[in-house]
VEXNU-106179 format. One record per residue: residue in one letter; x, y, z of N, C-alpha, C in turn. Coordinates in steps of 0.2 Angstrom, whole numbers, plus 5000, padded with zeros to 4 digits. Example, Ala and Ser with C-alpha at 12.3 -4.5 7.8 and 13.67 -1.06 7.14 Angstrom:
2
A506649725039506249785039506649845039S506449895035506849955036506450005039
// end
This chain:
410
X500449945000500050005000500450065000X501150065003501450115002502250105000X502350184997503050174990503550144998X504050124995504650094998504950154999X505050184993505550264993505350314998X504750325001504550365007504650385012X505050435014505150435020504550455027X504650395030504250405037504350435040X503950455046504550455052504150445059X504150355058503950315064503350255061X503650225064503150165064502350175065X502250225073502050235074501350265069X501850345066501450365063501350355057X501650285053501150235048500550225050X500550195056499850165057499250225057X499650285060499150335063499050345057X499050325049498750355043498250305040X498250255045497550235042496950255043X497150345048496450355048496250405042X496750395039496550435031495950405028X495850365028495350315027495450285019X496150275017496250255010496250175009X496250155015496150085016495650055016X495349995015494749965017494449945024X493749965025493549935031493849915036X493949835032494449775036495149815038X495349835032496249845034496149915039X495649955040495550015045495549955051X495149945052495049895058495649845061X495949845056496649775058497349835060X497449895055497649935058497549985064X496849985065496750025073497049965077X497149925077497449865083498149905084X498449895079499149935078499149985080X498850045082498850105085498650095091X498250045093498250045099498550015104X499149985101499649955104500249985105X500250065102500750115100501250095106X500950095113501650075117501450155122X501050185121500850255126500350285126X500150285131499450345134499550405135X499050445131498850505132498750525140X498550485144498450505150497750525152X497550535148496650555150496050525145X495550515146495050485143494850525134X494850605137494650625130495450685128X495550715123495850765122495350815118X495350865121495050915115495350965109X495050965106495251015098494751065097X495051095097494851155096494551185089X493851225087493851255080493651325083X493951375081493651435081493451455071X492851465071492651505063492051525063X491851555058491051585058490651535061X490251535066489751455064488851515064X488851575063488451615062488351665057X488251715054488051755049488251725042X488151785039488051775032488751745030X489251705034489751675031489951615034X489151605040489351545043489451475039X489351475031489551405027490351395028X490651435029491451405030491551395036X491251395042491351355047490851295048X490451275047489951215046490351165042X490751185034490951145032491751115034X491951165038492551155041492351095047X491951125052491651085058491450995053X491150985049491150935045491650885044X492150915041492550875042492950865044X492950905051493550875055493150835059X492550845059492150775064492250705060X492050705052492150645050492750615053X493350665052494150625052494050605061X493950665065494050645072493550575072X492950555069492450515072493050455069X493550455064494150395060494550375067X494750425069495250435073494850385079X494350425081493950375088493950285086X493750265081493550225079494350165077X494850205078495250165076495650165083X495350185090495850175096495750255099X495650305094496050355098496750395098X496950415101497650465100497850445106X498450405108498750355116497950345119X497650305116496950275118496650325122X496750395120496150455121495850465114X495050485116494650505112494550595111X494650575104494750675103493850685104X493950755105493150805107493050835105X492750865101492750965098492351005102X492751055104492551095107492551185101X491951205100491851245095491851335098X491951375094491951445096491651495091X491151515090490951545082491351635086X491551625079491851705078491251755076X490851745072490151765068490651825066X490951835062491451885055491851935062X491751935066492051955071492551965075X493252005072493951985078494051995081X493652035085493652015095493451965096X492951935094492651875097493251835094X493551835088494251785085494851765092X494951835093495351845098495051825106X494651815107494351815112494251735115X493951695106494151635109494751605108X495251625105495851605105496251605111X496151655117496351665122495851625129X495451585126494951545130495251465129X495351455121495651405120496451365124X496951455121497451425124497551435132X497051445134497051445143496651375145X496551335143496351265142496951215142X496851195145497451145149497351085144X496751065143496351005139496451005133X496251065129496451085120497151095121X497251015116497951015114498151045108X497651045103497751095096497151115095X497151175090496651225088496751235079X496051215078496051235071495651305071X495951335067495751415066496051465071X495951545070495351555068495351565062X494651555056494851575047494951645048X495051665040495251715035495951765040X496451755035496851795038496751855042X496451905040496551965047496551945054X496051875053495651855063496451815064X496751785060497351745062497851785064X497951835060498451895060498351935068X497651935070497551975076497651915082X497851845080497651795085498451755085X498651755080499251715081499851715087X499951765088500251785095500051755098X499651755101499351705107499551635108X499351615102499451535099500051545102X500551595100501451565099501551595106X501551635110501551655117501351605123X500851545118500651505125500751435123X501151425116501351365115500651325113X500351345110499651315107499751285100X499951235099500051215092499251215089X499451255085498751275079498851255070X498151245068498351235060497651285056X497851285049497451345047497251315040X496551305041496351285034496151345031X496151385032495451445031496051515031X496551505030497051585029497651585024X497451625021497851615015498451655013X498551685016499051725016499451735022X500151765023500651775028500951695028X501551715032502051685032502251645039X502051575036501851515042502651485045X503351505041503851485041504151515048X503651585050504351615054504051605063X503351535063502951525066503251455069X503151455076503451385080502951345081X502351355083501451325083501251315078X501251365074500651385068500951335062X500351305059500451255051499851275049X499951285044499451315035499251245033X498451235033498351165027497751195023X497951265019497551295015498251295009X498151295004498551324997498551384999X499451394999499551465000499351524991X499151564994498851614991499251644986X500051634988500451654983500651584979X500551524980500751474976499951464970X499551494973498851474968498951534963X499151604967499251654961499751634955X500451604957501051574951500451544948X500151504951500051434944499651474941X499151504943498751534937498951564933X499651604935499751654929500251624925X500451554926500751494924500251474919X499851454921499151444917498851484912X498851554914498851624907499151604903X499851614905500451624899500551584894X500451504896500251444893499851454887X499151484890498551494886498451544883X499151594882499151634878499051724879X498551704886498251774891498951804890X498751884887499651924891499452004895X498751974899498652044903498252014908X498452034913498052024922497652074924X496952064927496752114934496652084937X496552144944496252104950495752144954X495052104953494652134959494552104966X494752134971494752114978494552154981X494352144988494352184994494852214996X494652274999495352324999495652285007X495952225008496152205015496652155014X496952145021497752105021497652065014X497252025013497251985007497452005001X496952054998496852094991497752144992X497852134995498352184996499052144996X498652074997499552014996499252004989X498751984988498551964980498952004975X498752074977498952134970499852124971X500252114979500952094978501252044974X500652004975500951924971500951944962X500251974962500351984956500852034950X501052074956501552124955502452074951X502352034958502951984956503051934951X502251904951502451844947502351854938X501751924937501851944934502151944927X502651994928503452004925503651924926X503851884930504051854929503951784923X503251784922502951764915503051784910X503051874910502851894906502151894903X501851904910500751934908501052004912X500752034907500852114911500052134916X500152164920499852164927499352234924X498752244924498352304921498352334930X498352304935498152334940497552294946X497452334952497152314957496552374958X495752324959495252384958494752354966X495052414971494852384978494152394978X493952324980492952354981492852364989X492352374989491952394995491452364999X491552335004490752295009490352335005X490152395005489352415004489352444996X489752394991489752404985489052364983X488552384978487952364975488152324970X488552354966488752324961489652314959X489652274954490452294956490852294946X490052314942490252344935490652374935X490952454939491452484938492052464937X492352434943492852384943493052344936X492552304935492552264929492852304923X492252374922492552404916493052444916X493452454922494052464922494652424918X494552364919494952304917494752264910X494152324908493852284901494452254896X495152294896495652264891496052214892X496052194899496452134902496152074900X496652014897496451954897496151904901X496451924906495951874913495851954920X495351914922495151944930495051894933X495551924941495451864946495251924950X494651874953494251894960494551864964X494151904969494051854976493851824978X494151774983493751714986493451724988X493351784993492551784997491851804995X491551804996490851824996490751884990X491151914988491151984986491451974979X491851894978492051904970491451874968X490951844969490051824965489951884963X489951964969489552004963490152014958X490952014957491352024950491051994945X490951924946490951864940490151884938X489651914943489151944939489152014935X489452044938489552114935489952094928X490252044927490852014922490351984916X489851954920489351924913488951994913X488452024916488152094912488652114908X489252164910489652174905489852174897X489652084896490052054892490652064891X491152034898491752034896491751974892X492251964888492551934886493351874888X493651894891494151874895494151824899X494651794903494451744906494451754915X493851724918493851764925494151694928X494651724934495151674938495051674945X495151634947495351634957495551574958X495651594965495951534969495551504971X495351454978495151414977494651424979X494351474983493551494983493051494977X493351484972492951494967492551414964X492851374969492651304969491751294971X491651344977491151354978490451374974X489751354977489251354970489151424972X489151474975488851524976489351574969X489751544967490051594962489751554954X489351504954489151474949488451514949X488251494956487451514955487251614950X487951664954488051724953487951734945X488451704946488951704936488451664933X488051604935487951584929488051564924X487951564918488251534911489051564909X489151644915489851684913490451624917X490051564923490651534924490951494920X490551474915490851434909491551444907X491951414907492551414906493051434911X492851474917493251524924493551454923X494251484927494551444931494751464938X495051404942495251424948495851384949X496351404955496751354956496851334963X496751284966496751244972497251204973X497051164979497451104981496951054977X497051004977496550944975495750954976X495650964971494750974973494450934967X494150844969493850814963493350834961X492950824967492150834969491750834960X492050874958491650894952491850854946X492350814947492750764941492250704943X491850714938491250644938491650554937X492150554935492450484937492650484944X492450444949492750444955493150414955X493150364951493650304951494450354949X494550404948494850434946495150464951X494950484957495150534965495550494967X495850534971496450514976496150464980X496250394984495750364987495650384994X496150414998495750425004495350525002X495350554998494950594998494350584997X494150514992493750494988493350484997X493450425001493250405006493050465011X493550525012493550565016492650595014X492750615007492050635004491350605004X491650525004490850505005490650495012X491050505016490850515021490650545025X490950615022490550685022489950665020X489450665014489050645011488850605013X488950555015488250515018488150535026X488550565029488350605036487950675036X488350735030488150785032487550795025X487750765019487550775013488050805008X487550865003487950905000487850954999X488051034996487551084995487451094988X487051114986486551144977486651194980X486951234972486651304972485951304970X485451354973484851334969484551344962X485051414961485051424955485351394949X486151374951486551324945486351264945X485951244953486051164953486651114954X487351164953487951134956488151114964X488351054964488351044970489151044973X489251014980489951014982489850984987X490350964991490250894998490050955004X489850955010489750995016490250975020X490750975018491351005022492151015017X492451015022493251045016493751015021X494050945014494650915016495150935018X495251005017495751035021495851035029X495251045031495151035037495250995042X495050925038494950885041495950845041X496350855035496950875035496950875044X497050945046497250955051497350905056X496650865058496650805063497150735060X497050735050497650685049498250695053X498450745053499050775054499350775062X498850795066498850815071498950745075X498350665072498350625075499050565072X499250605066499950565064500750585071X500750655070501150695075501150645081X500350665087500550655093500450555092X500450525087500450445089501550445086X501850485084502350485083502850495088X502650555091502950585097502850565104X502350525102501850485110501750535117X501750575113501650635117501050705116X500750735122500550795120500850855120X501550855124501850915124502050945117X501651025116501651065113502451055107X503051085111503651075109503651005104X503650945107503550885103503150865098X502550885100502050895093502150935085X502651005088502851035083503151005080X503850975084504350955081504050885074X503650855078503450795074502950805067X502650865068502350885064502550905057X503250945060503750935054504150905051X504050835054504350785050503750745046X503350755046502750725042502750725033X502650675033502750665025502250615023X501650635022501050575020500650595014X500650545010500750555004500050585001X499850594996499150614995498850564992X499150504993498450454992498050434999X498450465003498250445010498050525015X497850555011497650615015496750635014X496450665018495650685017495750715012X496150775010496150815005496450804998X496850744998497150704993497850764989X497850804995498750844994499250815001X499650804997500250765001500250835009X500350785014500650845019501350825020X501850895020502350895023502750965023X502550965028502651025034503051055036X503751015033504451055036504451125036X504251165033504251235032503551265034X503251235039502551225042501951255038X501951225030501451225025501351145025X500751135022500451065022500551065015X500651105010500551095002500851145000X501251124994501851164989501451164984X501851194980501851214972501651144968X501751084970501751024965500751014967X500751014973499951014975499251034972X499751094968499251154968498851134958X498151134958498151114951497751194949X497551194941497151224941496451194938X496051214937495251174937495051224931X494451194928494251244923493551214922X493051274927492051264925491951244919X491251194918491051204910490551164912X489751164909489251154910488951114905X488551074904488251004899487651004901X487250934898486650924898486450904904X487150884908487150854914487150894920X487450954920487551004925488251004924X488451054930489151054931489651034933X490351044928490850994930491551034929X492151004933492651034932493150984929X493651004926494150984923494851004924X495350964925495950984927496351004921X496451084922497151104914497551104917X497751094924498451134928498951114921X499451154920499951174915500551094917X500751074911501151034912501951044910X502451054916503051074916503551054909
// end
């Protein structure tokens, strides 16, 4: 089941990646014996984990889907023994778009003696306002949900989102291929939109796609036509991943632009189908692995395949109402985090913060064996590089919606 040329590192946490769930049934169950033999107790009955994210307002879907699937993996992880035969618990903190409350449960969690890690809080500004703490109280944390800043100069902190600068190269990797030789960018005027228009500044020139510029929108923008016709002469526009590039890719189809509309991986999401409509036909985006919409299953990585339907037959999926496209109700990045975390402490056989980190960054498990089907390894406290990162390209048929893999071939 696994390449020989691999580096492990431990026995230990071999076993703990059965709970990727790449294996069958039987072999999950023969190997929870093996971890529960690991040779160490956790010392108490349960451990808790931590999520802080929206679980409230107009953007509570990225905590719901988050909470999704770290429960599938944690429900793997129970089922297979536990972590030193402790049973993980989630214990939950809604931000409701809010960074005091970000901060607020952040400094709840890491004063908890019992939360040994914390997933969150999302969207970079709340982590940016939060991350101190983490690293001040020795709170090992992981981050599905932050796309930007720099996870390297970080002792706690691991990124299991596609860095924001690795998804902007491949796109404009993906232009230059296709011929594009002019970029814009609609964004929120915020830490994000603000490394967005640097990345593009850099990678740019180094294509050679010339960059037309950055056109900051606004929370209380109606529409965001201006912006668009700004950039009528660019070959591609990249939105945002939030809530706010659905009205670009709509303003893009009133319009009639012509160009190709791009993002990262928010753009996975149906609420940018539902916006855009027939305009998504052809968008692309660039992510970590995202099959969901690649109608061969037999084709997925297998423990994401697993990770997926497990989502699916626990939580379901969501429809847009108006595309009709669907997507799973949770994000294997997420759930990453407890692969990771449950690899780590059955390696280290320990909870100590210090020790967990350390193990963390020796992790190398490969992407047939992960929830999200991108290889983690950590050394540089990123969970995915450049090789992880594909591009996707919408298109719609008799059938509904589907995506396709162009990522560019080296």
């Amino acid at each position: 089941m696994r390449g020989t040329g691999l580096r492990w590192i431990s026995a230990a946490a071999v076993s703990a990646l059965v709970l990727t769930g790449c294996a069958s049934k039987e072999e999950r169950a023969q190997s929870a014996g093996e971890t529960g033999n690991a040779g160490w107790s956790a010392g108490a009955d349960t451990i808790k984990i931590g999520l802080i994210a929206p679980m409230t307002g107009a953007y509570a879907i990225l905590g719901i889907l988050q909470e999704n699937s770290i429960r599938v993996e944690m429900d793997r992880v129970n089922e297979a023994g536990g972590v030193g035969g402790a049973k993980l618990e989630l214990v939950v903190r809604d931000t409701a778009l809010d960074p005091a409350k970000a901060v607020q449960a952040s400094n709840e969690l890491v004063g908890d003696s019992q939360v040994h890690f914390v997933v969150g809080p999302s969207l970079s500004a709340f982590y940016n306002a939060s991350k101190n703490i983490f690293e001040t109280n020795s709170k090992l944390n992981c981050q599905p949900g932050v796309g930007t800043g720099d996870f390297g100069s970080l002792k706690y902190g691991f990124r299991s989102q596609d860095p924001n600068n690795l998804s902007v190269e491949k796109l404009v990797e993906y232009l230059k291929a296709k011929g594009v030789s002019s970029v814009g960018l609609v964004y929120e005027a915020d830490d994000t939109g603000k490394a967005m228009d640097g990345y593009l500044k850099e990678y740019g020139p180094k294509y050679g796609v010339e960059y037309k510029g950055y056109q900051e929108t606004r929370n209380d923008d109606q529409s965001h036509r201006p912006y668009v016709d700004a950039l009528k002469d660019a070959g591609a526009i990249i939105v945002s991943s939030n809530a706010s590039g659905a009205k670009t890719m709509a303003a893009a189809a009133e319009s009639g632009y012509k160009g190709v509309m791009a993002g990262t991986s928010g753009l996975q999401n149906v609420s940018f189908l539902d916006a855009a409509q027939d305009m998504a036909v052809g968008s692309v985006f660039a992510a970590g692995n995202v099959e969901f919409n690649i109608r061969d299953r037999a084709t997925w990585k297998p423990g994401y395949r697993a990770h997926v339907e497990a989502v699916e037959k626990k939580y379901g999926v969501v429809e847009g109402p108006k595309s009709g496209a669907k997507m799973p109700k949770g994000t294997a990045i997420a759930g990453d985090c407890i692969v990771a975390f449950a690899a780590a402490a059955e390696s280290a056989k320990s909870l100590d913060a210090d020790k967990l980190a350390t193990a963390m960054e020796q992790l190398n498990i490969p992407d047939t064996e992960t929830a999200s089907g991108n290889t983690i390894k950590p050394a540089d406290h990123e969970f995915y590089h450049m090789e992880d990162i594909h591009v996707y390209q919408w298109d719609k048929d008799a059938d509904g919606w589907f995506v396709t893999d162009v990522t560019p071939q080296s």
